[in-house]
C-alpha positions as CSV (number, residue, x, y, z in Angstrom):
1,X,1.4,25.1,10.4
2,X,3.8,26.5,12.7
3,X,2.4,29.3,13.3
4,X,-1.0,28.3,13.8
5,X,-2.4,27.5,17.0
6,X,-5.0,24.8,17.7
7,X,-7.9,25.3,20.1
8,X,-10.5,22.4,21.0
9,X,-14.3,22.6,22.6
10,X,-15.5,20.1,24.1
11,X,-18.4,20.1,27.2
12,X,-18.9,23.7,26.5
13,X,-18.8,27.5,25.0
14,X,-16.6,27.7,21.7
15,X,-16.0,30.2,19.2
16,X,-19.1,30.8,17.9
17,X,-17.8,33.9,15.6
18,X,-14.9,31.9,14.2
19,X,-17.4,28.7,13.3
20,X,-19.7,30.7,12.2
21,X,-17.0,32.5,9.7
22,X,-15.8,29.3,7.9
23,X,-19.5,27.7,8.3
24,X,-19.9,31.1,6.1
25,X,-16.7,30.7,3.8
26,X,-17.9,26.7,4.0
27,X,-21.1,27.4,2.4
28,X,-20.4,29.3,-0.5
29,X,-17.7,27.1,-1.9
30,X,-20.1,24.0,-1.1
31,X,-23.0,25.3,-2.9
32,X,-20.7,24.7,-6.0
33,X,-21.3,21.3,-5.4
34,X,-24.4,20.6,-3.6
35,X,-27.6,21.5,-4.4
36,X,-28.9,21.7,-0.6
37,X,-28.1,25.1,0.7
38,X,-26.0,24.9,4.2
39,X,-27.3,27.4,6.8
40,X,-24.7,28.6,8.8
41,X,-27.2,29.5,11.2
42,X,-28.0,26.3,11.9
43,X,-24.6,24.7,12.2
44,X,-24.2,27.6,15.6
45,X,-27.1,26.6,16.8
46,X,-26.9,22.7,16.5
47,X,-23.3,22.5,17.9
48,X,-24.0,24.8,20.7
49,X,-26.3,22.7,22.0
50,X,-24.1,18.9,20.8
51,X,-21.1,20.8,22.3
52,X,-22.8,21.0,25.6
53,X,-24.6,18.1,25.8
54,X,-20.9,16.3,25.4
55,X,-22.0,14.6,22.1
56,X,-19.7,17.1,20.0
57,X,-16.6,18.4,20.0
58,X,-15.1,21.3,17.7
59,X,-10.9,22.0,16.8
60,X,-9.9,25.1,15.6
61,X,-6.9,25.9,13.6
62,X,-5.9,30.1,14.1
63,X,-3.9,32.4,12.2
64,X,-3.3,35.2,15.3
65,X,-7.2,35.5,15.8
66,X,-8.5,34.3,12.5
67,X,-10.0,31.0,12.6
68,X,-8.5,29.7,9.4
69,X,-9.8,26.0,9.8
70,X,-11.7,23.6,12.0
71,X,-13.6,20.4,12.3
72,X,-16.6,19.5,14.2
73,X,-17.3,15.9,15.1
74,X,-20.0,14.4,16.8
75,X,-22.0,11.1,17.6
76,X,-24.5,9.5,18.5
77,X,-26.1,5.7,18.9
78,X,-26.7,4.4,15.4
79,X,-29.9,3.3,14.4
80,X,-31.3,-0.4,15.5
81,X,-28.4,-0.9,17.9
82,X,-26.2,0.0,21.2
83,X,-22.9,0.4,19.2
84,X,-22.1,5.0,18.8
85,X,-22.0,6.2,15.2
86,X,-18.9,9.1,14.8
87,X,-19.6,11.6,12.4
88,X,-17.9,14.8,10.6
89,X,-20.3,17.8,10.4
90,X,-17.7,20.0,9.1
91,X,-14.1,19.6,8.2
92,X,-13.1,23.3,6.5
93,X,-9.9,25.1,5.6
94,X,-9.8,28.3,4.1
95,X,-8.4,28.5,0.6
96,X,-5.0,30.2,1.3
97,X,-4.0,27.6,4.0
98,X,-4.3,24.6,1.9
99,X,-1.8,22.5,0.6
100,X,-0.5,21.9,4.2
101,X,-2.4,18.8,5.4
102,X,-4.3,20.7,7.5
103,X,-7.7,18.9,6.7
104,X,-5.9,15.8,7.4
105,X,-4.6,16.6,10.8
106,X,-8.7,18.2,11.8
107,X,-9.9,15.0,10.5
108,X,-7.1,13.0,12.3
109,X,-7.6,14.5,15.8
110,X,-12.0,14.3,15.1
111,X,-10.9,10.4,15.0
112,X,-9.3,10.1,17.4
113,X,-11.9,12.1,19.7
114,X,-14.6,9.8,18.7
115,X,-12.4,6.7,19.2
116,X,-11.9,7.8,22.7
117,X,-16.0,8.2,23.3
118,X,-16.2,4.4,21.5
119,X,-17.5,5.2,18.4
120,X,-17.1,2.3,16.4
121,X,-17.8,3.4,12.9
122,X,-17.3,6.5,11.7
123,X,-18.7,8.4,8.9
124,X,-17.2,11.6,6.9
125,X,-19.4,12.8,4.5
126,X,-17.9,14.9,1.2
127,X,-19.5,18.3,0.1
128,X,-16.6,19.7,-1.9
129,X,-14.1,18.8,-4.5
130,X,-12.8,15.9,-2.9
131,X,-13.2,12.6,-5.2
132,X,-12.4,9.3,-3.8
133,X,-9.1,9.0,-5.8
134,X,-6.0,7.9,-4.2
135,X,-4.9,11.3,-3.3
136,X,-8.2,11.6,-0.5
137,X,-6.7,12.2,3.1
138,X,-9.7,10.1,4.0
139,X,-8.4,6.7,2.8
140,X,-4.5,7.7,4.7
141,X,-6.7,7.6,7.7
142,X,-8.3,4.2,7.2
143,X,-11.6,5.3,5.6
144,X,-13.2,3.6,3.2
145,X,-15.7,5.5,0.2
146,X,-18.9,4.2,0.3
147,X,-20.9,7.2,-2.3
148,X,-20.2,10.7,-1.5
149,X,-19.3,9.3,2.2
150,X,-16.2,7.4,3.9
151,X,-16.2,4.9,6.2
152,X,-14.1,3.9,8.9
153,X,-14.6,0.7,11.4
154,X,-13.0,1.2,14.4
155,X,-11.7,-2.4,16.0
């Protein structure tokens, strides 16, 4: 992780080519698990416009100039009520930079983000491998499973 550097966009632009390269590496790993096909088409498209509408914000993780990791987080009101839903629309690290926590720490800073914009649940969602045993980075970060999802209430 040292040698990585971390980039967040927020409010505007961000790097559409790097997204769009582990939406790409995202998808065909996920499609292993998930019978819905992710289009990595629409994942530019949508958080261009969540990213400038101030609803979203995306962290990258770069090797030099290859995105090797990010998250993108957003919210929005939840349904029937005032209170702002949190939620991870992506939380990807490319195979040969695993193993360092680096999920964890994307996930970690999405929370806090939408903690700061008073989110006060917060939903990740699971498309991969990850299970809900003990070893999930989720429940270190106060998330409960609830399905294929975690949830964390924010006090």
């Amino acid at each position: 992780m040292d040698k990585l550097t971390l980039r967040k966009y927020e409010g505007g632009p961000f790097d559409v080519w790097g997204l769009q390269a582990l939406a790409i590496a995202y998808n065909d790993e996920a499609n292993k698990f998930s019978a819905l096909p992710f289009c990595e088409r629409h994942v530019i498209e949508c958080a261009d416009r969540m990213t400038e509408a101030g609803t979203s914000a995306i962290y990258m993780l770069y090797d030099g100039f290859t995105a090797v990791g990010g998250i993108w987080v957003s919210y929005s009101h939840a349904i029937h009520t005032t209170a702002l839903m949190g939620y991870e629309n992506m939380n990807y690290v490319l195979p040969d930079y695993r193993g360092q926590s680096l999920g964890k720490y994307l996930a970690k800073l999405g929370c806090e983000w939408l903690e700061s914009k008073g989110c006060k649940v917060i939903q990740f969602g699971v498309n991969s491998g990850i299970d809900s045993g003990t070893d999930n980075p989720y429940k270190s970060l106060g998330f409960a499973p609830i399905g294929r999802n975690f949830v964390k209430l924010v006090r």
